[in-house]
C-alpha positions in Angstrom: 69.6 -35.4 40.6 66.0 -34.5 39.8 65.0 -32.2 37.0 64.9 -28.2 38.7 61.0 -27.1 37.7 60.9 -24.0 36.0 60.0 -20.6 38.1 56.9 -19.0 36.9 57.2 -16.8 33.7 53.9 -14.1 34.6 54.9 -13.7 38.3 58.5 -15.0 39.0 57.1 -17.4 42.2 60.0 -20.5 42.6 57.2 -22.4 44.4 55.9 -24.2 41.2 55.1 -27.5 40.9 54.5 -30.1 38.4 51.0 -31.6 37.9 50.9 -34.0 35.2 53.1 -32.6 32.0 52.2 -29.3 32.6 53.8 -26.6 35.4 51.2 -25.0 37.9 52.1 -21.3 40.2 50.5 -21.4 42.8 50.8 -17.9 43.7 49.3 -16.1 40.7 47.6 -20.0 39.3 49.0 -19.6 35.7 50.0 -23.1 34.2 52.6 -23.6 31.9 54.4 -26.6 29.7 57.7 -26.5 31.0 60.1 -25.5 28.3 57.8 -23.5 26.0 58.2 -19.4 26.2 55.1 -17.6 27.1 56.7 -14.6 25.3 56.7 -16.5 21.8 54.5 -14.4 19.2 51.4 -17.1 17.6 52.4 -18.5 14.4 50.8 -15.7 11.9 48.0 -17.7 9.9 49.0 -18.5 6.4 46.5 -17.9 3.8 46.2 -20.2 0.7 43.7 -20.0 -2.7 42.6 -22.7 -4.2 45.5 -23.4 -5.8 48.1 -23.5 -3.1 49.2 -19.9 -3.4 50.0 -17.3 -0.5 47.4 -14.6 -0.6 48.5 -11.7 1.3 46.3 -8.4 2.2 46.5 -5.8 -0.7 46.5 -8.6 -3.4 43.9 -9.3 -6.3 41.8 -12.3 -7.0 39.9 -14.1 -9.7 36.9 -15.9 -8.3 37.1 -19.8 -9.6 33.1 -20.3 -9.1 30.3 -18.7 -9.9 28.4 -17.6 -6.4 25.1 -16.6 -5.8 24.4 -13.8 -3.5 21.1 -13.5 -1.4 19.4 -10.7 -2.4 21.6 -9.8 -5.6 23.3 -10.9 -8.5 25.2 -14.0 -8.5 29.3 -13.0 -8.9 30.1 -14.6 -12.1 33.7 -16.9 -12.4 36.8 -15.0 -13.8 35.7 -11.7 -11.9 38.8 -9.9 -11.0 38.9 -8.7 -7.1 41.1 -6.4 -6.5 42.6 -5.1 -2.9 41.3 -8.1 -0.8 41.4 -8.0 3.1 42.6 -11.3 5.1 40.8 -11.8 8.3 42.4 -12.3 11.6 39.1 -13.9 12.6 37.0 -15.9 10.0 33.4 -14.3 9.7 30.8 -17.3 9.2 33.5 -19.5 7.9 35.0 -16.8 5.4 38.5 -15.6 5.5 38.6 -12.3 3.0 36.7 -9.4 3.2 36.8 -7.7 -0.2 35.0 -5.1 -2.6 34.0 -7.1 -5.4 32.8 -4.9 -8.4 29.5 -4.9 -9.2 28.3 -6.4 -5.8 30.1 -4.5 -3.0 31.9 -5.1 0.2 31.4 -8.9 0.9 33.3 -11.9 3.1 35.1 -14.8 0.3 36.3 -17.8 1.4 39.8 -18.7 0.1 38.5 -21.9 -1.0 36.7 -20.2 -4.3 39.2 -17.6 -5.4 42.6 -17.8 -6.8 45.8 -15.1 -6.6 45.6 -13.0 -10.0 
């Protein structure tokens, strides 16, 4: 007895087919793997510092590197950043968007800081 194919999971149709390893509707054309639930939340993105630690918003850093700033001061290593901001999506590469003290709001990238 051959494998029952899945109905569709956005419109309910039981006329789906299978086209290669994925499941096709086509009554309302969604494609789907069969199997996998279209109601599963994404994987929440795990931040890391450059040490390997779990940054979470709210927490504070200590930049690793010094980093030059067009147009200002360069943010010296050791500087303390306090109430840091993870990104859902990275700006220009950076992940955190943070006030750092004596240079104002600005995008880090996890790479160069590490949890305080």
């Amino acid at each position: 007895m051959a494998d029952q194919i899945p109905p569709c999971p956005e419109c309910g149709s039981e006329y789906t087919y299978e086209d290669g390893g994925i499941v096709v509707c086509p009554m309302c054309n969604h494609e789907f793997a069969p199997g996998a639930s279209s109601d599963a939340e994404p994987e929440a993105r795990v931040f890391r510092d450059s040490v390997g630690n779990e940054l979470a918003d709210g927490d504070t850093v200590t930049v690793t590197v010094n980093l030059d700033v067009k147009g200002g001061s360069p943010i010296k290593r050791g500087t303390k950043v306090p109430k840091i901001k993870l990104l859902d999506e990275p700006v220009n590469g950076h992940d955190i968007s943070a006030t750092v003290p004596g240079a104002g709001q600005m995008y880090l990238k996890t790479s160069v800081v590490k949890k305080a």
